[in-house]
C-alpha positions, 0 to 999 in steps of 0.5 A: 500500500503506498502513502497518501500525500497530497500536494494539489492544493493549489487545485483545491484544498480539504474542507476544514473539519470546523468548516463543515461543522459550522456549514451543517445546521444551514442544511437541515436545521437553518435552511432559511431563504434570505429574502424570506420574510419570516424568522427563518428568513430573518436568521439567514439574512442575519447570518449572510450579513456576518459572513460578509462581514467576516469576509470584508474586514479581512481585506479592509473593504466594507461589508456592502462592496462583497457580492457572492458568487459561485466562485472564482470563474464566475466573479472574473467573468462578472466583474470582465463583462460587467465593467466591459460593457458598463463603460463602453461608451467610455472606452474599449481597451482592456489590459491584462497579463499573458499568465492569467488564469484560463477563465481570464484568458478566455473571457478575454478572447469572448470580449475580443469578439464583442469589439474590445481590444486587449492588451496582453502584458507580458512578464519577466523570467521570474513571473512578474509584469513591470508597472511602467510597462503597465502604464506605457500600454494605458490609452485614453481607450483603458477602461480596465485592467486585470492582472492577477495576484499570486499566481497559481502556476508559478507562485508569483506575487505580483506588486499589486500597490504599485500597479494600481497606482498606476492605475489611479494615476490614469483613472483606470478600474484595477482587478486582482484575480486573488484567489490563489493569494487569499489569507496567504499574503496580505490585502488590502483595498484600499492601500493597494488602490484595488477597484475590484476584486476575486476570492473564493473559498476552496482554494482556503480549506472552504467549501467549492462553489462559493467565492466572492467579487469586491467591488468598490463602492460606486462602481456601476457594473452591469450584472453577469445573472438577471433576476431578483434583487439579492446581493444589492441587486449586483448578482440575482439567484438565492444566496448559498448560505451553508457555503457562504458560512463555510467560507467565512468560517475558513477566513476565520480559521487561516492565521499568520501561524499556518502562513509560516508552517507553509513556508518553511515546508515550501522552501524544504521542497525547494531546497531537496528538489534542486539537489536533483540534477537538472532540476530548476525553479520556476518563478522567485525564491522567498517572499515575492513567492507564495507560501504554499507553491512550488513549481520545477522543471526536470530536465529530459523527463516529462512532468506527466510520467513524473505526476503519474508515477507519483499518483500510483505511489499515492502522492498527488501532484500537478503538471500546472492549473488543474483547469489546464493540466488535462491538456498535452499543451506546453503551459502558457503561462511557463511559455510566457516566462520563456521557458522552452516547449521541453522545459514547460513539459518537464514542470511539476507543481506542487502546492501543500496546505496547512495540513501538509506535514514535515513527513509528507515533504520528507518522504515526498523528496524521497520518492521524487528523486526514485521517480526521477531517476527510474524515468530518466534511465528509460529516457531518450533524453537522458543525455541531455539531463 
């Protein structure tokens, strides 16, 4: 019987065992409507009203700026399509980054066939875009830009301070897609000049199909779902109260504790990996890297054999996004870096949580280097690793 190590949290991570618990009594027992006007109805709303609350202090927002989703997809393609086509008369332009998430890059290509104009930023080796290269691309066009946070493939922390102050400067809407940096890294609207904003729970021990979209306070936005009036009449549909306390249960539950436990194990991962020979490092070391992220080229061996040979161990691992891993194709964001076609077929990622333990690392690094070697002995490459 092999292990059970599991290093695809950046996928998707556990349910906290409190989350659960705090989510249950909204299924069977306080399975009120929010819009109801009875008491059932009455405790709903009340207990929405503290999650939101919960939630918009832990990135200095007020409550009101918080609209509910179904998660990170649909708050990208709410808060896109929504600016979009609110400020069109205003402009066309919209600025984002060749190493965005999928639902970005395709909601993107959608708005290309409306008559928008994207601009795609590119970024330097370590993952990271260049505020004046920002600003050089903002036209009198530029109603939006889009650029993520941590990034989920490389880690890469972006300096989101000083890319909405160029934004400000130009009076240009600033959105983060921040759901893989979430708890992990500090956020704060207003500090770093955030217009709007994407979160959701299953990337932080919290239940999948619920995420949030910030958006400022006098934005006008043109909502994504039509409807009723919930959510400040931004997003219709019957607000998800289990899974909307269970996220804010697990932003009660992250702590800067679990954020240093993280790091340490992330950099044994990467200090044991690059003892394997042929072995690089994808994106930056230390803080400008995201807490619980590693991603690794192996040379001469493909990061599919590696993942599947890890799997029949008992140890889950990533070739990249769990949205784009099921693809042969090299991944875009590590070709955006300019790694070549072989060396972003030769990447694994790996992402640990806080559940993630020393022993999971140590025996994860001893199993790797068994896999690397087994494959690279069968390899037609293996002269040049």
């Amino acid at each position: 019987m092999g292990v059970d190590i599991y290093l695809d949290n950046g996928g998707t991570t556990k349910v906290d065992e409190r989350v659960v618990k705090a989510m249950l009594p909204f299924f069977t027992e306080q399975y009120g409507n929010a819009s109801s006007t009875h008491a059932r109805g009455y405790d709903a709303q009340k207990v929405l009203n503290k999650s939101r609350d919960t939630i918009a202090k832990s990135i200095n927002a007020l409550d009101e700026e918080i609209i509910f989703t179904s998660g990170g997809t649909e708050s990208n393609n709410f808060i896109l399509k929504g600016i979009a086509f609110t400020n069109k008369k205003k402009g066309n332009h919209i600025i984002t980054t060749k190493v965005e998430h999928k639902c970005i890059m395709n909601t993107c290509a959608w708005l290309e066939t409306q008559g928008f104009i994207i601009t795609y930023l590119d970024v330097n080796k370590e993952g990271f875009i260049d505020p004046q290269q920002l600003e050089e691309a903002i036209t009198n066009k530029t109603i939006l830009v889009s650029i993520i946070h941590g990034n989920n493939e490389t880690g890469s922390i972006n300096d989101l301070e000083a890319l909405g102050a160029v934004c400000k400067k130009h009076n240009v809407y600033f959105h983060t897609d921040a759901c893989q940096s979430y708890t992990k890294t500090p956020l704060d609207v207003k500090k770093q000049h955030i217009d709007l904003m994407t979160i959701n729970a299953h990337k932080i021990n919290g239940p999948k199909g619920v995420g949030a979209a910030f958006i400022r306070k006098g934005i006008n936005i043109t909502p994504l779902l039509h409807g009723g009036d919930q959510e400040f009449k931004k997003r219709a549909g019957t607000e998800n109260i289990p899974g909307i306390v269970g996220f804010a249960k697990a932003v009660d539950i992250a702590s800067e504790k679990n954020v240093k436990q993280m790091t340490i194990l992330r950099d044994k991962l990467i200090e044991g990996l690059l003892t394997i020979q042929g072995t690089k490092l994808n994106g930056p070391l230390g803080e400008r890297r995201l807490c619980n992220n590693v991603s690794v080229s192996f040379k001469a061996i493909e990061g599919e054999a590696i993942t599947g040979m890890l799997d029949l161990k008992g140890i889950a691992a990533s070739t990249g996004s769990a949205c784009s891993a099921k693809t042969l194709e090299p991944s875009y964001v590590l070709m955006a870096m300019g790694l070549t076609h072989e060396e972003a077929n030769g990447t694994v990622r790996l992402t640990i949580s806080k559940d993630t333990t020393e022993k999971d690392v140590t025996i994860f690094l001893k199993e790797i280097k068994l896999v690397v070697d087994k494959l690279r002995a069968i390899s037609p490459f293996k002269g040049d690793a």
